[in-house]
C-alpha angles and dihedrals in degrees: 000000000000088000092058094035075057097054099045088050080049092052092040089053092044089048094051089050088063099049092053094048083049088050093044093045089048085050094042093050085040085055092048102052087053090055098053112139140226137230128193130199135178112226119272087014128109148209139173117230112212118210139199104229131038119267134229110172130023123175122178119212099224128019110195094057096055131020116218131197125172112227097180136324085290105041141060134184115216120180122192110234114169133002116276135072135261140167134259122205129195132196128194124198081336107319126091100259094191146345128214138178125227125214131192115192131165131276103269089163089065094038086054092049092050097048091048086048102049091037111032092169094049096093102145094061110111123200108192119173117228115178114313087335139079121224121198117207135169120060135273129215091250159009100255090057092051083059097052092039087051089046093057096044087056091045084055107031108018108213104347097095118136103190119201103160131125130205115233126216128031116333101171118096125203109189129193128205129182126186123185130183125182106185113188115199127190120185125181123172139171134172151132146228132177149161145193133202130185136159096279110032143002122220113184134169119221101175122170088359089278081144139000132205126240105211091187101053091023093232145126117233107207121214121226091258087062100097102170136020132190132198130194122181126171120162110346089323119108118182119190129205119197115180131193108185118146130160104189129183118193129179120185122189127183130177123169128172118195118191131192144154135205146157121282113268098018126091130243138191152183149186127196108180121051142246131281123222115235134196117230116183116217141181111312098027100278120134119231116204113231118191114223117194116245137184132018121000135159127191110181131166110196118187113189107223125211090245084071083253126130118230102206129188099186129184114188118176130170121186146175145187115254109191080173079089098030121168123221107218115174088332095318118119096219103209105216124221143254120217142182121177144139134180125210151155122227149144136251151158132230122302081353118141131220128187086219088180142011136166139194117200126184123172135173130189121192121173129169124191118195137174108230113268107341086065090063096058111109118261084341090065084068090074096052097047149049135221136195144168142169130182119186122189117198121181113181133186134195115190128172132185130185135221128192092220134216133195121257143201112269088234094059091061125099117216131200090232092056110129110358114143122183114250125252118246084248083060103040104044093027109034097019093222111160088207140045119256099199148003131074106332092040093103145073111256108251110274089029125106141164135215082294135085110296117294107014134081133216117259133185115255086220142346112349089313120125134038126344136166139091138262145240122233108231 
């Protein structure tokens, strides 16, 4: 009895022995597992593991990430190929020995050597590799050199670029443009017409189309250039006189100053004016309606360069209807447009100006209509001719200048609208003032000022006469 109580204590002993070295083989390749390494490699680049034991079998999760070679049963040759990660696994005499993963990144050394090289005074760029991408981090001194950092990260790592820069400085952009026109215009006409009617014949003059002759009526339809006509009738005899003389001056002056202001590197525009409607005939006789822009309009793209220098593509226009060359179209008189505009590129610092167009135009117009022969007769001829000229002189100015611009508070700014105040009805039907002279609401708002001294605003002495305008905070 003893003999058999002896073997079962011996089983049981031998049973329990198992059961621990199972246990201790599960922790051990536990342990293992959780130890597994990690090799990185740059891509295009090699290096040789050495191992402990000697190998019998190696396998490589993915290819075409990493090259192997075996160079003996302690060494092997891995060579980075193409960005990613995989995993390499070992076996020694049947059981996995070790397991390793494998990562390619990208040459950051080089990334690095060529940024320092490109942009000696950027020291404050990172380039740090995570994974099979390249992260920047860290700021630069402008936009320009984000561009060329990003394109070398691409160069290094395409499309797998996280960018976490910042530019540093002032990256908002208030451009001013002024355009200003003086057209001078000088008309002088002088012509005549005439006709004359008795029982047995009619004789009229229609030079120069100052006047045409209705047979059927008998009449004389006058243009709009005809500004005095004469008769004379004695018996059955009727003489007309029919006179275009004019002597016209004529100034135009135009001055508009567009503002606005936008980030550095993203376009901005504006238009100050409306649309006009115009007819379009199509197919069937119907009329479509197409809007065409009008007024003042400004379209700019300012980049801030490292060199402190704007780089501007500006785009001014300023445009107006002139019914004076109106077009008929299906019973629509079709006003054209006036335009101005000009588009450029150039470069400038801050607070720096540039004429970017200007034009001198000078034009002169003489015609003389006479009728052969009688019209060259002294002093007579007048009557049998028509004369008319016309000169126009048109300077125009574009003129832009750039800001680097900063917010404000809100109290520092000067509005239009400071210091209007309604007009009583004693200012308004006595004294027509259009706007109030005293009272609550005939002040600045404290903290407000205008091109004046602090704390008042300019205000016309009468009417809308006197100064005008707003001002920039410094």
């Amino acid at each position: 009895m003893r003999s058999q109580r002896s073997i079962r204590i011996v089983h049981a002993a031998l049973a329990v022995l198992v059961l621990l070295l199972a246990s201790a083989a599960a922790q051990a390749a536990v342990y293992e597992t959780e130890a597994q390494k990690e090799i990185r490699l740059v891509v295009g680049k090699s290096t040789v593991i050495n191992t402990e034991s000697k190998i019998s079998r190696v396998s490589l999760g993915a290819d075409d990430v990493v090259s192997m070679v075996l160079l003996s049963p302690r060494q092997i040759y891995l060579t980075g190929s193409a960005l990613g990660s995989t995993t390499l696994t070992m076996w020694t005499d049947g059981h996995v020995s070790d397991v390793v993963d494998v990562v390619v990144t990208p040459d950051v050394t080089h990334l690095k050597r060529m940024i320092h090289e490109i942009m000696p005074d950027e020291h404050n760029v990172q380039v740090l590799s995570s994974g099979d991408s390249v992260t920047l981090s860290g700021h630069v001194s402008s936009a320009t050199n984000l561009s060329s950092v990003l394109a070398l990260a691409e160069a290094a790592a395409p499309e797998k670029v996280v960018n976490l820069l910042s530019v540093d400085g002032i990256h908002q952009v208030m451009l001013e443009v002024r355009v200003a026109e003086m057209s001078r215009s000088v008309i002088k006409r002088l012509g005549i017409n005439f006709a004359a009617f008795g029982s047995n014949f009619s004789i009229y003059s229609i030079i120069n189309n100052l006047t045409s002759y209705d047979a059927e009526k008998g009449i004389f339809n006058l243009t709009d250039n005809i500004n005095m006509t004469g008769a004379y009738r004695t018996g059955n005899t009727s003489v007309y006189g029919m006179l275009d003389a004019l002597k016209s001056n004529g100034l135009v002056r135009m001055l508009a100053e567009p503002n606005l202001t936008c980030v550095s590197g993203e376009p901005a525009e504006f238009l100050v004016g409306g649309e006009v409607p115009i007819p379009m005939p199509s197919a069937l006789g119907t009329v479509s309606i197409d809007y065409k822009p009008f007024g003042i309009g400004l379209k700019f793209t300012a980049t801030v360069m490292s060199t402190g220098r704007i780089n501007l593509q500006v785009n001014p226009e300023v445009s107006e209807l002139d019914y004076s060359k109106s077009v008929p179209v299906q019973g629509y008189e079709v006003p054209t447009i006036s335009t101005r505009r000009a588009n450029t590129v150039v470069e400038l610092a801050d607070g720096q100006s540039f004429v970017i167009a200007g034009l001198i135009s000078d034009s002169l117009k003489e015609n003389s209509h006479k009728f052969p022969g009688l019209g060259e007769i002294p002093v007579l001829g007048t009557l049998f001719s028509s004369k008319d000229f016309s000169s126009n002189k048109t300077e125009l100015v574009v003129l832009v200048t750039v800001h680097l611009a900063k917010p404000v508070d809100m109290a520092a700014q000067t509005l239009p609208t400071d210091g209007f105040r309604e007009p009583d009805d004693k200012e308004f039907y006595l004294f027509g003032l259009l706007e109030g002279q005293g009272g609550p609401g005939g002040h600045v708002p404290a903290g407000r000022t205008g091109a004046a001294e602090p704390g008042t605003v300019i205000r016309p002495e009468s009417g809308f006469d006197g100064e005008f305008g707003h001002s920039w905070p410094n």
